[in-house]
Backbone bond lengths (Angstrom), bond angles and torsions (degrees), N, CA, C in turn:
res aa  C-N    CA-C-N  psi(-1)  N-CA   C-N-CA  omega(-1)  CA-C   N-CA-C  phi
1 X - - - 1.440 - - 1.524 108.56 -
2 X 1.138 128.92 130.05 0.926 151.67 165.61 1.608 147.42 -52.82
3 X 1.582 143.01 63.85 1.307 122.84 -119.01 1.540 94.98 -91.86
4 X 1.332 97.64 152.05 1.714 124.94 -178.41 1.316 128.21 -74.18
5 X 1.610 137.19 93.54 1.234 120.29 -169.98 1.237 130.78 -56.64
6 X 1.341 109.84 176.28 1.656 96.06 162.37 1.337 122.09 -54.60
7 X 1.923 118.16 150.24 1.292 128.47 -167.46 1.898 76.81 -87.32
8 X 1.698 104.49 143.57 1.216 123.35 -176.43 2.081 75.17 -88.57
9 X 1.681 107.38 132.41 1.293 117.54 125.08 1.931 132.80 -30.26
10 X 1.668 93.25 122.33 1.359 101.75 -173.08 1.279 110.92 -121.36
11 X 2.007 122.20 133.77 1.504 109.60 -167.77 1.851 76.99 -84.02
12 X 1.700 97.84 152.80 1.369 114.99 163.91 1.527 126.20 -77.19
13 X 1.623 94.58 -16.62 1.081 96.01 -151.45 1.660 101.29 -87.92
14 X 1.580 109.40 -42.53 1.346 118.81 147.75 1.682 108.09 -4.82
15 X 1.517 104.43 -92.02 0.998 156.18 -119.08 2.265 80.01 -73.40
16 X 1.142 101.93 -49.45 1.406 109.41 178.32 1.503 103.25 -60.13
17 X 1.519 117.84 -67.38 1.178 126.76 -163.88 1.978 112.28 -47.55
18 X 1.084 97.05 -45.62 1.494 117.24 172.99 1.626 102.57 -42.47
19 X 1.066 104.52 -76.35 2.050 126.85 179.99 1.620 90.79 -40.12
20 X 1.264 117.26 -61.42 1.812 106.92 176.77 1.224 120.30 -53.68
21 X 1.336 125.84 -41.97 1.238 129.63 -177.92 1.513 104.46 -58.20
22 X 1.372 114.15 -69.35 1.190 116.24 169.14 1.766 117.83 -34.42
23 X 1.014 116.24 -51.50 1.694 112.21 -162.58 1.928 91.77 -80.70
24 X 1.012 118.14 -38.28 1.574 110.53 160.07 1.372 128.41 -55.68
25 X 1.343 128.47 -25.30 1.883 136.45 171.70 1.852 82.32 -72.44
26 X 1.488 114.47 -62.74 1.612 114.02 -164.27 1.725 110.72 -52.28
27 X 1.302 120.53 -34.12 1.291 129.98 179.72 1.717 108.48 -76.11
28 X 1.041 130.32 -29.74 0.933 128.32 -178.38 1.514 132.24 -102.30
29 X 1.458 100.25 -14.97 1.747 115.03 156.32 1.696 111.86 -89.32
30 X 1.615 102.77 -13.95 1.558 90.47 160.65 2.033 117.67 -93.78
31 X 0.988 104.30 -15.88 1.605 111.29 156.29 1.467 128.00 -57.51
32 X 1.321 88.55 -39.77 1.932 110.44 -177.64 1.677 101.20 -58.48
33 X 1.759 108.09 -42.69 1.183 98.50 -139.39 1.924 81.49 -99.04
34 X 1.082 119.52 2.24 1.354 113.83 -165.54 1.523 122.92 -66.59
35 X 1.354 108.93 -26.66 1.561 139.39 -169.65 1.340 123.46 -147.99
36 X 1.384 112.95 146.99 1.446 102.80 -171.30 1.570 96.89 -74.66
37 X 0.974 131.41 -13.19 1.870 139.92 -156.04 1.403 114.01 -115.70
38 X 1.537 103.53 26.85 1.748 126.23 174.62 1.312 98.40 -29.69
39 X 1.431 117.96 -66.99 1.543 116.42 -157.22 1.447 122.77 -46.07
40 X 1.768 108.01 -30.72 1.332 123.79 -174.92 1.600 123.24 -70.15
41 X 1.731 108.76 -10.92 1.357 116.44 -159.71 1.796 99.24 -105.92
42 X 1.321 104.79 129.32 1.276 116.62 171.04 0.907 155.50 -21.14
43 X 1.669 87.35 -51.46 1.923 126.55 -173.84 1.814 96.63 -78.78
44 X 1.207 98.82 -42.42 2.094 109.77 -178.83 1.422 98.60 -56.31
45 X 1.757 113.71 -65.17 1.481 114.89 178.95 1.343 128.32 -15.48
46 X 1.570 96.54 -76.75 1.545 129.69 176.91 1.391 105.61 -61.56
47 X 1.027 128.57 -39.46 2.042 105.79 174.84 1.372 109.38 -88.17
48 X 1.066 123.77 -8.81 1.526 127.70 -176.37 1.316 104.58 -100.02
49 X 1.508 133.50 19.78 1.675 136.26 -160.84 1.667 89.21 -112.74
50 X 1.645 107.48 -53.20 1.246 113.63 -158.75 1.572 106.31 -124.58
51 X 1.372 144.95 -13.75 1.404 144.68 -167.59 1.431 99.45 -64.48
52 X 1.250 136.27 -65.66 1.465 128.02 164.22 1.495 134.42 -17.03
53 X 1.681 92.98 -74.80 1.387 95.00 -177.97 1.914 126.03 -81.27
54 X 1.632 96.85 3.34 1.500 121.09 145.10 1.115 114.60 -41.06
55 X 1.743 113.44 -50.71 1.357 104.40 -147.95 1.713 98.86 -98.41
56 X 1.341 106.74 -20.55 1.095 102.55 -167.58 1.895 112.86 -77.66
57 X 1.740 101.08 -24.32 1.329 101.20 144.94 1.523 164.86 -65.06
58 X 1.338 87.07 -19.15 1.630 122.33 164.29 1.556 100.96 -76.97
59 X 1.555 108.81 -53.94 1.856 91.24 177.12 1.688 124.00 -61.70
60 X 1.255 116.27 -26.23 1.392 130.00 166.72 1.688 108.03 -38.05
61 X 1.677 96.90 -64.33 1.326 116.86 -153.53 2.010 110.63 -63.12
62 X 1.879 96.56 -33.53 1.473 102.79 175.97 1.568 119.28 -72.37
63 X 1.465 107.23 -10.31 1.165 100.04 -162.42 1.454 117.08 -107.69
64 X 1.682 88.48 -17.58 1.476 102.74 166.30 1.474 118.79 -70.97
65 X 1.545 125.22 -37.47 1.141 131.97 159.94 1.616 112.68 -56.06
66 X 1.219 123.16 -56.09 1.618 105.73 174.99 1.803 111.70 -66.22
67 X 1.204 123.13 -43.13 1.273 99.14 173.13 1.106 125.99 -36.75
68 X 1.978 117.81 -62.03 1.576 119.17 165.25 1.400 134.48 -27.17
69 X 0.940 111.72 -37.12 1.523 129.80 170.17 1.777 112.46 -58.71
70 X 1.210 109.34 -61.97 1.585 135.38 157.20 1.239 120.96 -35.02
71 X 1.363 111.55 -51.25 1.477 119.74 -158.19 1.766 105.70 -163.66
72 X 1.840 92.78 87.69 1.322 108.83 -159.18 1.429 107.36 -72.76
73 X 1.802 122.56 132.48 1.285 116.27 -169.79 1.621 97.28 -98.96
74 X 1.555 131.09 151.08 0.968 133.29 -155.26 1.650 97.78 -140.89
75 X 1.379 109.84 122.29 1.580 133.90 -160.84 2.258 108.38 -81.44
């Protein structure tokens, strides 16, 4: 048997924001697919304005936290 390290600490808050992001890509490829005239609908607009660069901020945000961990910044 094999022993188990420590469980790495997880922000929650991340961890939520992520799950939105996600259920917003899912909401909005089911919008896509709802009508042939996707582009025209609101709800598509509006998650397709910001769900991306959500995510690409959320990847920022994890990685900045594991770097810290890595490469402790000192105040």
């Amino acid at each position: 048997m094999v022993a188990a390290g420590p469980v790495p600490e997880r922000d929650g808050v991340l961890d939520c924001l992520k799950g939105l992001a996600i259920i917003l890509v899912v909401a909005g490829h089911t919008a896509q697919t709802s009508t042939p005239d996707f582009d025209n609908l609101f709800v598509f607009r509006a998650i397709y304005s910001f769900h991306m660069p959500m995510f690409m901020f959320l990847a920022g945000m994890v990685i900045a936290v594991s770097l810290r961990k890595v490469f402790p910044v000192s105040n």
